[in-house]
N, C-alpha and C positions, 0 to 999 in steps of 0.2 A: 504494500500500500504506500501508494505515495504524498506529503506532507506538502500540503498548498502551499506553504509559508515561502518555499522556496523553488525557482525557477527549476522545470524541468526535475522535481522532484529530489535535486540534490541539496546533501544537506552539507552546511557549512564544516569543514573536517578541524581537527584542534587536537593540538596535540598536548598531554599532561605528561608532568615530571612532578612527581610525589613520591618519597621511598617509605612513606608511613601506609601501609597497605589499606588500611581502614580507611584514612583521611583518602587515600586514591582511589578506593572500590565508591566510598560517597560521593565524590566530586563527579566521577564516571556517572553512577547514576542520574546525579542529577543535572547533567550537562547532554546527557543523550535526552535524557526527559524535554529538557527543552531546546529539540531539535540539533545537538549537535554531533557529529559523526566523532566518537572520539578515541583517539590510540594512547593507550595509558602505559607507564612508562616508572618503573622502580627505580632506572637510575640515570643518569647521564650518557653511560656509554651505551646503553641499550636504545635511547632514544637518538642517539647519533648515528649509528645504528643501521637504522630503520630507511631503507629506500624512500618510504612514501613522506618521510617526513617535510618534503621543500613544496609538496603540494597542497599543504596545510595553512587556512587561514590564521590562525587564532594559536596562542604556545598560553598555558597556565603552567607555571613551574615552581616551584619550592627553591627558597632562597641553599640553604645547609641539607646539601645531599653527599654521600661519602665520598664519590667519585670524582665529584665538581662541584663549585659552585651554581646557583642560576645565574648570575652576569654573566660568570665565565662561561656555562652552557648556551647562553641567548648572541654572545661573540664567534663560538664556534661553529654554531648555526646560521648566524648570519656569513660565517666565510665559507660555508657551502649552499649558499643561495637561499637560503630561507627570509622571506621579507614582511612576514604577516604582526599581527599586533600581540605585544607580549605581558602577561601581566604576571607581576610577582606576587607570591606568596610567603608570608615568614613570618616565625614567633618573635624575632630577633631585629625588628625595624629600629634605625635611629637615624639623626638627618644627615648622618654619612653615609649610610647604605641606600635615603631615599635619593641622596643626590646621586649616586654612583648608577642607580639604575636606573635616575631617571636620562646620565648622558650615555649610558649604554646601550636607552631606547625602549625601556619600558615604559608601556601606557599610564600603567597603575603600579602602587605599591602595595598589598591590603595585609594590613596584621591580623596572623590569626589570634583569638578565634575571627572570623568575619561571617557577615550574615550573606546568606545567597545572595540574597536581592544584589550585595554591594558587589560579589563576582560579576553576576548576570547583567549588573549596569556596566563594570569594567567593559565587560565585551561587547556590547550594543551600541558602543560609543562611535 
């Protein structure tokens, strides 16, 4: 069945980096609930990885993963073509990390916890 919201029935693809499983299987849920195509991802190097990742609009990623950081993951992605909108996630925000990612080109900062609504507005932007 295909979802009106979106031309020709695709849906917007996003990719997640979360190595807390929980926090990742939630986030999945509810980012496919509201229409997003999404490839979920425990670490860095898996999500680097991953062929289909530079045709993906949207990156939600966790600041402190063991492999990488998110700046640094959102850098290394950008130097193999990826150019979509990136938002951080992290228990650990302060205005050195907001300024760091915000010139490394992320949209958003959101400290967890954050409420849906404030992801689902990040990416609608």
């Amino acid at each position: 069945m295909t979802d009106s919201r979106y031309a020709n029935g695709a849906r917007p693809s996003l990719l997640l980096v979360e190595d807390d499983s929980a926090v990742r299987r939630g986030l999945q849920l509810l980012l496919q609930g509201q229409g997003f195509d999404v490839r979920a991802f425990a670490s860095s190097r898996t999500a680097l990885a991953d062929a289909a990742k530079v045709g993906a609009q949207y990156l939600v990623i966790d600041y402190l993963l063991a492999d990488m950081d998110g700046v640094a993951l959102l850098g290394a992605l950008r130097a193999q073509g990826w150019n979509g909108v990136a938002v951080l996630i992290t228990a650990f925000s302060s205005p050195t990390l907001r300024e760091t990612a915000s010139v490394a080109g992320f949209a958003t900062v959101l400290d967890k916890p954050f409420r849906d609504d404030d992801l689902l507005r990040a990416l609608r932007r």
